[in-house]
ZASE-372937 format. One record per residue: x negated, y negated, z of N, C-alpha, C, O, CB in turn; residue number from 1. Coordinates in steps of 0.1 Angstrom, whole numbers. Glycine has a CB too. Layout:
{n.xx X, n.yy Y, n.zz Z, ca.xx X, ca.yy Y, ca.zz Z, c.xx X, c.yy Y, c.zz Z, o.xx X, o.yy Y, o.zz Z, cb.xx X, cb.yy Y, cb.zz Z, seq NUM} .
...
//
This chain:
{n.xx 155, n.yy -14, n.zz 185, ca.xx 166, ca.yy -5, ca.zz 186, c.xx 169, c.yy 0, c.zz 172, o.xx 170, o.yy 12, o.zz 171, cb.xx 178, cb.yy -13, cb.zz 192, seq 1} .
{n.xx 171, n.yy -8, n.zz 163, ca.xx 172, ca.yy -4, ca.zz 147, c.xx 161, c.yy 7, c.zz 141, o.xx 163, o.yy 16, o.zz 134, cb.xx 170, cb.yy -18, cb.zz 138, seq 2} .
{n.xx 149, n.yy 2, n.zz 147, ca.xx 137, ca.yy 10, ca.zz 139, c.xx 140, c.yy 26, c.zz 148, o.xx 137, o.yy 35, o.zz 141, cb.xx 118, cb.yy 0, cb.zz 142, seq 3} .
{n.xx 144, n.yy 29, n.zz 161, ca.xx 146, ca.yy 36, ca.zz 169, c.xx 157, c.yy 47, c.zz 165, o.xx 155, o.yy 59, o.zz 165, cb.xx 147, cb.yy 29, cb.zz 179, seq 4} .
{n.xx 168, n.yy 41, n.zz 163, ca.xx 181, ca.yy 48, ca.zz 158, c.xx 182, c.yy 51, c.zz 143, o.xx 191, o.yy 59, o.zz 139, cb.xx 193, cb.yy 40, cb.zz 161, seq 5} .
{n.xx 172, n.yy 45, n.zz 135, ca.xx 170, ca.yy 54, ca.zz 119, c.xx 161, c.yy 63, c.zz 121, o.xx 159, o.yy 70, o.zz 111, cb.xx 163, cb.yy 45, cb.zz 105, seq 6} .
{n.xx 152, n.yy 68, n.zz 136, ca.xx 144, ca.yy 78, ca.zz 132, c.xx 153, c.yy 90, c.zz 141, o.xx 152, o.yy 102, o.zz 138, cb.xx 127, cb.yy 75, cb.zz 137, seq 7} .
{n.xx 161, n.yy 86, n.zz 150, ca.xx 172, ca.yy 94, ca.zz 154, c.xx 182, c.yy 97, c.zz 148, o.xx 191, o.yy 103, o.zz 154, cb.xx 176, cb.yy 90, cb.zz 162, seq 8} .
{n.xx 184, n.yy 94, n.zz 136, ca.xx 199, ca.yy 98, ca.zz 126, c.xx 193, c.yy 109, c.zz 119, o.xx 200, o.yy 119, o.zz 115, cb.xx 205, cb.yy 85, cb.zz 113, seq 9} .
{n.xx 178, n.yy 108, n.zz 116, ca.xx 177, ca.yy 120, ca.zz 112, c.xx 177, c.yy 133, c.zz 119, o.xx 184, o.yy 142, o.zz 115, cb.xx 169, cb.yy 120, cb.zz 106, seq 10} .
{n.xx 169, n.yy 132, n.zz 130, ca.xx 172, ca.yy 143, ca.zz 145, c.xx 185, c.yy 153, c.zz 144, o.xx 187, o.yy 165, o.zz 142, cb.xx 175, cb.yy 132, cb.zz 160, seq 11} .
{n.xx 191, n.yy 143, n.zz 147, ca.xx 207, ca.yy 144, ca.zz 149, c.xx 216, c.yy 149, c.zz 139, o.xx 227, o.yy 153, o.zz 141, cb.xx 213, cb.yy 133, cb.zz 152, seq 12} .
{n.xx 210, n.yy 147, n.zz 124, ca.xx 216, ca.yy 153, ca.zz 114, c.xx 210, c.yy 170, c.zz 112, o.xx 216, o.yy 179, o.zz 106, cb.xx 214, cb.yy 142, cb.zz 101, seq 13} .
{n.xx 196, n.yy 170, n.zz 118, ca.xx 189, ca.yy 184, ca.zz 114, c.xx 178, c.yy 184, c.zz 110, o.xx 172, o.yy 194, o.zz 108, cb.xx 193, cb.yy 191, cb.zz 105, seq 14} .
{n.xx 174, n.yy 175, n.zz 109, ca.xx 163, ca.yy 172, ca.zz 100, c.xx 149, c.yy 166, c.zz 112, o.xx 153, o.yy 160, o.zz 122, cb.xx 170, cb.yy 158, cb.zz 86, seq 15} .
{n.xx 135, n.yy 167, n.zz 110, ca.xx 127, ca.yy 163, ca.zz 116, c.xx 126, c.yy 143, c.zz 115, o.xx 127, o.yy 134, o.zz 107, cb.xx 117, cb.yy 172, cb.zz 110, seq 16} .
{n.xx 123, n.yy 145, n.zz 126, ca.xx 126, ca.yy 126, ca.zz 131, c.xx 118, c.yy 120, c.zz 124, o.xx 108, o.yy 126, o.zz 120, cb.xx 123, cb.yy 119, cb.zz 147, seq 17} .
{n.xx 120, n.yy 109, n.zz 121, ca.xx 116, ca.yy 100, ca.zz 111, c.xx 122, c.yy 107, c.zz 95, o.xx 122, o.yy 99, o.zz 85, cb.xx 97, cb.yy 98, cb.zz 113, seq 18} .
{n.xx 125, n.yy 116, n.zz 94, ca.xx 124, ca.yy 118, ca.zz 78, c.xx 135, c.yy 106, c.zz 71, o.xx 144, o.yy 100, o.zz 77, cb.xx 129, cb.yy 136, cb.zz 73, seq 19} .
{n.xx 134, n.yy 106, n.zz 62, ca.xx 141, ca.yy 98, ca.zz 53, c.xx 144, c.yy 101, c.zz 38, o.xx 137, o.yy 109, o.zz 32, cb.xx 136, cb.yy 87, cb.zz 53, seq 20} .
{n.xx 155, n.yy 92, n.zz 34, ca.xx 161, ca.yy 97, ca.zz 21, c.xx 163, c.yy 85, c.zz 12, o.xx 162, o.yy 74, o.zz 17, cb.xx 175, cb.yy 104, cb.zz 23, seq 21} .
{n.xx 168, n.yy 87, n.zz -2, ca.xx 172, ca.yy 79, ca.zz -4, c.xx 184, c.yy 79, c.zz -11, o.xx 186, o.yy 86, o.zz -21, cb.xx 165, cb.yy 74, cb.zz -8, seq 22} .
{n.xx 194, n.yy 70, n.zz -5, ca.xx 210, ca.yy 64, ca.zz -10, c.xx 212, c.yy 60, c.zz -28, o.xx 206, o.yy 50, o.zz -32, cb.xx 213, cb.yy 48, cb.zz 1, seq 23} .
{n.xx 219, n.yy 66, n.zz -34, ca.xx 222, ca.yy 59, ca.zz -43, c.xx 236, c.yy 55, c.zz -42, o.xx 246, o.yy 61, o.zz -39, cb.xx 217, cb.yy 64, cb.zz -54, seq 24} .
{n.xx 234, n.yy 40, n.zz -48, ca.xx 247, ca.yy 33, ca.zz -51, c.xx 249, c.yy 26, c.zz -64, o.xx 240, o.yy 21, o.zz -69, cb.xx 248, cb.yy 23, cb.zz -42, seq 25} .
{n.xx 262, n.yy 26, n.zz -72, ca.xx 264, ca.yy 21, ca.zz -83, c.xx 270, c.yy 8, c.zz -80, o.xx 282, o.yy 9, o.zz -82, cb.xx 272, cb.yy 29, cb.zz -91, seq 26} .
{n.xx 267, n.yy -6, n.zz -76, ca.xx 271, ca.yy -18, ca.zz -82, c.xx 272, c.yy -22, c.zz -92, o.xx 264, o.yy -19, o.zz -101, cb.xx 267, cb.yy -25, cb.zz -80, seq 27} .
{n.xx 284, n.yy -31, n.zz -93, ca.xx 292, ca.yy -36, ca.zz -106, c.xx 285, c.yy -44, c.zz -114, o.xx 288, o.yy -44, o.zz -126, cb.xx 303, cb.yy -44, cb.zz -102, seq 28} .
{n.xx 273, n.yy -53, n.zz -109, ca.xx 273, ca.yy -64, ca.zz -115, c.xx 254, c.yy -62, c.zz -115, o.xx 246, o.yy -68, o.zz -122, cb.xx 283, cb.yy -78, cb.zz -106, seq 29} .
{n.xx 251, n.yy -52, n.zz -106, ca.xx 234, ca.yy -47, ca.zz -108, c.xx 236, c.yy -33, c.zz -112, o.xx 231, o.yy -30, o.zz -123, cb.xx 222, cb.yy -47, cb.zz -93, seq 30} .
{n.xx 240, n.yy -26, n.zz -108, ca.xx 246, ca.yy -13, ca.zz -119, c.xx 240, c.yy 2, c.zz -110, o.xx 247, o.yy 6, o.zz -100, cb.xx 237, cb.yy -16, cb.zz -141, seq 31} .
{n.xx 229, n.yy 9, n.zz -111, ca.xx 225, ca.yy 20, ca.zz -106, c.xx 215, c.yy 10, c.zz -92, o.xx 208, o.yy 0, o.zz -93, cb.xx 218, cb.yy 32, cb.zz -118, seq 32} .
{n.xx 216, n.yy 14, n.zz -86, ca.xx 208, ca.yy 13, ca.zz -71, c.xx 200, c.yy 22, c.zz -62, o.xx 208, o.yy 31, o.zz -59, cb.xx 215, cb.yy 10, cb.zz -63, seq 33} .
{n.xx 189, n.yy 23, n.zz -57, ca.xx 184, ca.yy 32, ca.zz -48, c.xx 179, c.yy 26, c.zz -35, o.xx 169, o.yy 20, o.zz -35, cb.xx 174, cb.yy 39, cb.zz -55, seq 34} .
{n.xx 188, n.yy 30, n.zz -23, ca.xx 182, ca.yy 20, ca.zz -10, c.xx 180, c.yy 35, c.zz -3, o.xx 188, o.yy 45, o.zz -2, cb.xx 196, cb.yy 5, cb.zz 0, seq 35} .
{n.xx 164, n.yy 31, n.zz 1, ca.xx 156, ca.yy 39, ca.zz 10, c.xx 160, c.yy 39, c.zz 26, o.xx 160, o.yy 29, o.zz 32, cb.xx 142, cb.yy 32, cb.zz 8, seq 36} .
{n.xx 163, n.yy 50, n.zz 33, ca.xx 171, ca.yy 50, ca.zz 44, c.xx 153, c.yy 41, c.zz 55, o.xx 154, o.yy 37, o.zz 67, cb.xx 180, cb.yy 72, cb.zz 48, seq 37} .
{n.xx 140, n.yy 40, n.zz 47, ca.xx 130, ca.yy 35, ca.zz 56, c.xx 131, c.yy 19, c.zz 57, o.xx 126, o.yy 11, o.zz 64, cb.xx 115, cb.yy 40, cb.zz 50, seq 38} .
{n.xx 141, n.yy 17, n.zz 47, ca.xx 146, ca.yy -2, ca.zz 49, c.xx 148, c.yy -4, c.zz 63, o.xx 141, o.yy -12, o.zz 70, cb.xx 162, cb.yy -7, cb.zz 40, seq 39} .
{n.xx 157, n.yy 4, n.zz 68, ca.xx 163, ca.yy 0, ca.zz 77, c.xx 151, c.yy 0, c.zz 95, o.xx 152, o.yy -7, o.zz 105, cb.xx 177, cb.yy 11, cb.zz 74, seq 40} .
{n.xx 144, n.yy 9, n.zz 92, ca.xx 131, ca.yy 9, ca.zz 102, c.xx 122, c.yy -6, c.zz 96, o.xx 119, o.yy -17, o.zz 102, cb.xx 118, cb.yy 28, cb.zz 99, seq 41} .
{n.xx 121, n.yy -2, n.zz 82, ca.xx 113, ca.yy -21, ca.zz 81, c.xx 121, c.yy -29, c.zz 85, o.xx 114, o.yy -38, o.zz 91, cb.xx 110, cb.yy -27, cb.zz 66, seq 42} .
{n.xx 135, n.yy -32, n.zz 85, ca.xx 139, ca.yy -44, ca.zz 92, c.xx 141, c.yy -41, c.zz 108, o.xx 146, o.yy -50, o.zz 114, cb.xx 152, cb.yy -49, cb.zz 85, seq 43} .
{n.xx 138, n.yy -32, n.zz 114, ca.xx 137, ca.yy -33, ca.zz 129, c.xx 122, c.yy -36, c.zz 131, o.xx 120, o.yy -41, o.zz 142, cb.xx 143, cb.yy -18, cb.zz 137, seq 44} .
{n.xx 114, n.yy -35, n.zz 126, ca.xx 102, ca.yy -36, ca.zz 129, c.xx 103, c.yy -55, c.zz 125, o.xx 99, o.yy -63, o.zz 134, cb.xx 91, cb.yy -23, cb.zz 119, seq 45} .
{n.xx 105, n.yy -58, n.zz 117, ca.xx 104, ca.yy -72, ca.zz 109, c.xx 113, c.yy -83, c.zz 117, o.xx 113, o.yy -95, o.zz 115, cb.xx 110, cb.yy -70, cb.zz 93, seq 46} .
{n.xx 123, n.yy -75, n.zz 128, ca.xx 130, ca.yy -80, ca.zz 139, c.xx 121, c.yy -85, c.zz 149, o.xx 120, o.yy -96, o.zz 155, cb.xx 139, cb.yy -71, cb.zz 144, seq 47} .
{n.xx 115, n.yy -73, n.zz 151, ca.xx 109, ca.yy -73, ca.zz 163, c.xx 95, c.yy -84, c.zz 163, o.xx 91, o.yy -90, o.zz 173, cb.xx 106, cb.yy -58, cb.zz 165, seq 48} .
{n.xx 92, n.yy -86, n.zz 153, ca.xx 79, ca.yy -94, ca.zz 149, c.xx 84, c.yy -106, c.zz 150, o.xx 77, o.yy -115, o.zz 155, cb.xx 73, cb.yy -91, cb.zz 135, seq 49} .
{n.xx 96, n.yy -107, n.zz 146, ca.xx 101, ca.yy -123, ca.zz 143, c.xx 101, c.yy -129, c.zz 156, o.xx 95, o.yy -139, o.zz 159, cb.xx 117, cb.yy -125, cb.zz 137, seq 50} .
{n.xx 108, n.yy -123, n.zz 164, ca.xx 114, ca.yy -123, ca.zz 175, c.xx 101, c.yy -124, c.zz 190, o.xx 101, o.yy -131, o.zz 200, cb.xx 124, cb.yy -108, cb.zz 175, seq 51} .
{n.xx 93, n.yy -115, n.zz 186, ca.xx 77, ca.yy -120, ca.zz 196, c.xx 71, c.yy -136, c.zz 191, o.xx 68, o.yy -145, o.zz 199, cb.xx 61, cb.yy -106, cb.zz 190, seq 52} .
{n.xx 72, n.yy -136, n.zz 177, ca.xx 70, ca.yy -149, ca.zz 173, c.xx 76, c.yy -161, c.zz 177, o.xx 70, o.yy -172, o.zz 180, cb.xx 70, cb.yy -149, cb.zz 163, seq 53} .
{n.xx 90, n.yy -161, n.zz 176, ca.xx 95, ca.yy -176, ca.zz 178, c.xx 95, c.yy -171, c.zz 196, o.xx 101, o.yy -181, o.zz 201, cb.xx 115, cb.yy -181, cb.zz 168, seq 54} .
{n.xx 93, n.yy -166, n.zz 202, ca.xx 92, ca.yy -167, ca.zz 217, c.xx 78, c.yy -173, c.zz 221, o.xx 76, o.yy -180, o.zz 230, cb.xx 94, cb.yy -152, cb.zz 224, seq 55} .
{n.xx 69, n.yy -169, n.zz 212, ca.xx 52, ca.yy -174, ca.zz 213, c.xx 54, c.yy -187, c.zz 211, o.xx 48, o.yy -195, o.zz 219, cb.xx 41, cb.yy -168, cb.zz 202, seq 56} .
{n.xx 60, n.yy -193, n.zz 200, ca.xx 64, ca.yy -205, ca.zz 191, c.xx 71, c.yy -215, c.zz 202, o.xx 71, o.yy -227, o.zz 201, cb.xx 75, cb.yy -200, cb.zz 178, seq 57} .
{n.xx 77, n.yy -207, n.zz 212, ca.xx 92, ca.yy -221, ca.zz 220, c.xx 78, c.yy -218, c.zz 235, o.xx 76, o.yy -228, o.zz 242, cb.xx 121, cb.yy -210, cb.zz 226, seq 58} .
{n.xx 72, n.yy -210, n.zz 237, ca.xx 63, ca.yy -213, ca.zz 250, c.xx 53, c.yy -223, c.zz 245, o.xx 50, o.yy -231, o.zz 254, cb.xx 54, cb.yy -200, cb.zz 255, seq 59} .
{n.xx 49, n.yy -225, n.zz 235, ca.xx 35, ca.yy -232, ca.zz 233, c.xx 41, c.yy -243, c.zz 232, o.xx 35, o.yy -252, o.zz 238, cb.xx 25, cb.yy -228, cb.zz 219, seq 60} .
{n.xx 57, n.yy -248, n.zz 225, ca.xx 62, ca.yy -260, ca.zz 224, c.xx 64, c.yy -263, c.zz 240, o.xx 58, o.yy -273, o.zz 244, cb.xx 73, cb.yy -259, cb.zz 214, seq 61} .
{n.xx 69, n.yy -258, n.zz 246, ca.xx 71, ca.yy -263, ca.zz 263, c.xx 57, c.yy -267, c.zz 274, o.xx 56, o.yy -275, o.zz 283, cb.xx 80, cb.yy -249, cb.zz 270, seq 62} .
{n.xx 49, n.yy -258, n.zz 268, ca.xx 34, ca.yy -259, ca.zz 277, c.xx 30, c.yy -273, c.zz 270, o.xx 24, o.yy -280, o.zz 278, cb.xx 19, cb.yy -244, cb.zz 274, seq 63} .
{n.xx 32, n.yy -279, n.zz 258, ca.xx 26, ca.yy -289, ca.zz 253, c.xx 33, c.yy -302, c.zz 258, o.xx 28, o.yy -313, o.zz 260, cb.xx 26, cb.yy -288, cb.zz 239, seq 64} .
{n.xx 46, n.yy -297, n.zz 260, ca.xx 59, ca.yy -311, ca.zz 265, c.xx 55, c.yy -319, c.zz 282, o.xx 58, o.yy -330, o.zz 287, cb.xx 79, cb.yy -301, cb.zz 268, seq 65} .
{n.xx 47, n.yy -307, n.zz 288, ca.xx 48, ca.yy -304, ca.zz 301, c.xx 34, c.yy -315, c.zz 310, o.xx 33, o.yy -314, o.zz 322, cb.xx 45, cb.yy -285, cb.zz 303, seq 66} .
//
């Protein structure tokens, strides 16, 4: 859903899907910052991976119990 709705924010703003940008932010204590609007598709993708895994991970543990 995450990796889905960062390639739709751009759509919806005007811009061709998937494009991306990058945010700058000034924190206090790391100071200038640059977060890539493609983070946010890597952590839907990095969800989704996790998430096939520990389901593969809790079947193999139950077929073994069984």
């Amino acid at each position: 859903m995450i990796s889905v709705l960062t390639g739709t924010g751009a759509l919806l703003a005007g811009r061709s899907y998937m494009d991306h940008e990058i945010w700058h932010f000034h924190l206090p204590i790391v100071g200038e910052y640059e977060l890539p609007t493609a983070t946010f598709f890597d952590l839907g993708v990095y969800l989704i991976v996790l998430g096939t895994l520990m389901t593969i991970f809790v079947e193999m543990a139950q077929e073994e119990g069984r």
